[in-house]
C-alpha positions as CSV (number, residue, x, y, z in Angstrom):
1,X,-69.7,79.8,-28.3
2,X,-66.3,80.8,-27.9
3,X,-63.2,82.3,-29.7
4,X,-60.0,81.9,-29.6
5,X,-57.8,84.3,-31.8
6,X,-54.5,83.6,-32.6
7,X,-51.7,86.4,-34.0
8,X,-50.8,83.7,-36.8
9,X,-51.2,80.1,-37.9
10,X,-48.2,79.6,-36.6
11,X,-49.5,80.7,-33.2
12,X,-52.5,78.3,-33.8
13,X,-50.1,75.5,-34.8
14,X,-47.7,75.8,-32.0
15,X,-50.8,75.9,-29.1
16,X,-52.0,72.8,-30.8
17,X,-48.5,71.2,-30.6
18,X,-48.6,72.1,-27.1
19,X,-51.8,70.3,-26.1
20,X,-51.2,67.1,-28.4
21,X,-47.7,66.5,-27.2
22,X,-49.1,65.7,-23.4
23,X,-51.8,64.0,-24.6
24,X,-49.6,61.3,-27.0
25,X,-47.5,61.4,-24.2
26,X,-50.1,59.8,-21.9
27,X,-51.7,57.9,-24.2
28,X,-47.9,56.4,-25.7
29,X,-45.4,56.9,-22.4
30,X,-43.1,54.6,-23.6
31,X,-43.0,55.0,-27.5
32,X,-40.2,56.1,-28.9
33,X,-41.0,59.4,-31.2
34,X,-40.0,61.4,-33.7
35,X,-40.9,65.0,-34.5
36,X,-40.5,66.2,-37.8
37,X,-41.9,70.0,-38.7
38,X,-41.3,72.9,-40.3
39,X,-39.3,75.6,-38.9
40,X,-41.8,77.6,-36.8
41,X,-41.0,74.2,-34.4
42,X,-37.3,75.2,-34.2
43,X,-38.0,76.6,-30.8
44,X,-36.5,76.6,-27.0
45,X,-40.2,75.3,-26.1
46,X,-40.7,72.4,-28.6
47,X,-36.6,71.4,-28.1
48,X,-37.2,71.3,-24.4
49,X,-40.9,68.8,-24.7
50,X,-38.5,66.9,-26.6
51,X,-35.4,66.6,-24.2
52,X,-37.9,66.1,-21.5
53,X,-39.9,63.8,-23.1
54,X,-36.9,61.8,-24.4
55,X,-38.2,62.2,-28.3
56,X,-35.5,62.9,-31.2
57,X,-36.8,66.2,-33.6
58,X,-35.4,66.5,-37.1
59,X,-37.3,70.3,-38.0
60,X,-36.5,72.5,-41.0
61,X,-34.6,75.5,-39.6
62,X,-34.1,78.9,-41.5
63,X,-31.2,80.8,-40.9
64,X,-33.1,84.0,-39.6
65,X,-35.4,81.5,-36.6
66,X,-32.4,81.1,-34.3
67,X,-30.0,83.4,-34.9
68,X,-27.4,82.5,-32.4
69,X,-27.5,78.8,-34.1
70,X,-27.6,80.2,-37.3
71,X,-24.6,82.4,-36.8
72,X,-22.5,79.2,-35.1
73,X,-23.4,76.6,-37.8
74,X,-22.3,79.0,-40.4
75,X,-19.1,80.2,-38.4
76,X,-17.8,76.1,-38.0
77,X,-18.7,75.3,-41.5
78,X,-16.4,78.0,-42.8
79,X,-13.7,77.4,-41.0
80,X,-14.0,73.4,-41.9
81,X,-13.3,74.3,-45.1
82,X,-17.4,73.2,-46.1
83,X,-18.8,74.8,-48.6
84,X,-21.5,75.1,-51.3
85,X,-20.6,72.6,-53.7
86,X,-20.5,69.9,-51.2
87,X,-24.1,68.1,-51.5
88,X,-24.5,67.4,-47.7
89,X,-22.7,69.5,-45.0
90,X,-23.4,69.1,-40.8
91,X,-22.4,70.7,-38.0
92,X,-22.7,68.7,-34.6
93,X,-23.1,69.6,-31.1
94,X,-23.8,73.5,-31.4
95,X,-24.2,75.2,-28.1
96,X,-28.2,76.5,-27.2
97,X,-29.6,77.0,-24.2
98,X,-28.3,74.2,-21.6
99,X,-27.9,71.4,-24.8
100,X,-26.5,70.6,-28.2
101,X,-27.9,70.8,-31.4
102,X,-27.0,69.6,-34.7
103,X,-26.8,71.5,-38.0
104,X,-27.3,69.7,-41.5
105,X,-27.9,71.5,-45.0
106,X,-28.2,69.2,-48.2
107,X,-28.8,70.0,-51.8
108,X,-31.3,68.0,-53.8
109,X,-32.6,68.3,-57.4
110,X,-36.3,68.4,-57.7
111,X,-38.5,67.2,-60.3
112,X,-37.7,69.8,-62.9
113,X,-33.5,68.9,-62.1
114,X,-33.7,72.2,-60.3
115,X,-31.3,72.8,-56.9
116,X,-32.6,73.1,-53.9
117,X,-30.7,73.7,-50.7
118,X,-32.5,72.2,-47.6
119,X,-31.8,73.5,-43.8
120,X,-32.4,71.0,-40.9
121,X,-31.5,71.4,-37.0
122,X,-32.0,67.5,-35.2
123,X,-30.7,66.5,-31.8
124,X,-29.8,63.0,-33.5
125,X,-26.0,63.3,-34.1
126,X,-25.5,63.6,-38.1
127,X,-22.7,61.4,-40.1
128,X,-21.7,60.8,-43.0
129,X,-24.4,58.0,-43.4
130,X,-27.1,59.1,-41.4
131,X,-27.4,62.8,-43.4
132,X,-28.7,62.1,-47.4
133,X,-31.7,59.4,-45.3
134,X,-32.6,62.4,-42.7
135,X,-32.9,64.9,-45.4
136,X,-35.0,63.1,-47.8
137,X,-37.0,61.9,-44.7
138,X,-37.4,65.8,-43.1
139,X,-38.0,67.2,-47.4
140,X,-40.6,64.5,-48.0
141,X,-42.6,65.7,-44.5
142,X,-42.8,69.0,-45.9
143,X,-43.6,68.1,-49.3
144,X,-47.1,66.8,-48.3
């Protein structure tokens, strides 16, 4: 019997990511996919399976993951004059690492007509009428 110990579940989860995205991959080659996940996959190795593999990501990104991303998405939206009582605001084509990335927050009420602010980074260019779908799309994923 063997173990494998991993520092987190987000350790675990990331390895398992690893190994499944080759194998859909083979199985699929020519299916166009779309990643959605929580913000432990807002990293250099999951955006890079993507650009390689030719698949868009919408993930939930925290301000603290990426701090260089973080820092430039809320740098551009100051100076664009967007602000917090805008419902949906976007940043596109952020510098990382050899690509661009794209920035979007929205704020949705929940059940209890509570706010709640929602974080996303995507390499699908956001607009006007692209942003309120991709929100309630990447929210509902990490809802269930």
């Amino acid at each position: 019997m063997c173990y494998i110990w991993y520092n987190s579940k987000q350790d675990f989860e990331l390895k398992a990511f690893y190994r499944f995205v080759d194998r859909i991959k083979q199985i699929y080659p020519k299916l166009p996919i779309c990643i959605l996940g929580d913000s432990i996959y807002a990293a250099e190795p999951v955006f890079e399976i993507c650009d390689d593999y030719k698949w868009k990501y919408l993930i939930r990104f925290k301000e603290g993951r990426i701090k260089s991303i973080a820092d430039e998405y809320g740098a551009i939206k100051t100076i664009e004059g967007k602000g917090e009582d805008e419902e949906v605001v976007w940043v596109n084509e952020i510098p990382y690492n050899n690509r661009k990335v794209n920035v979007f927050e929205g704020t949705v009420k929940d059940k209890k007509g509570e706010k709640r602010k929602y974080l996303f980074i995507t390499n699908m260019r956001v607009t006007e009428r692209n942003a309120k779908i991709m929100i309630a799309v990447g929210r509902d994923s990490m809802m269930r």
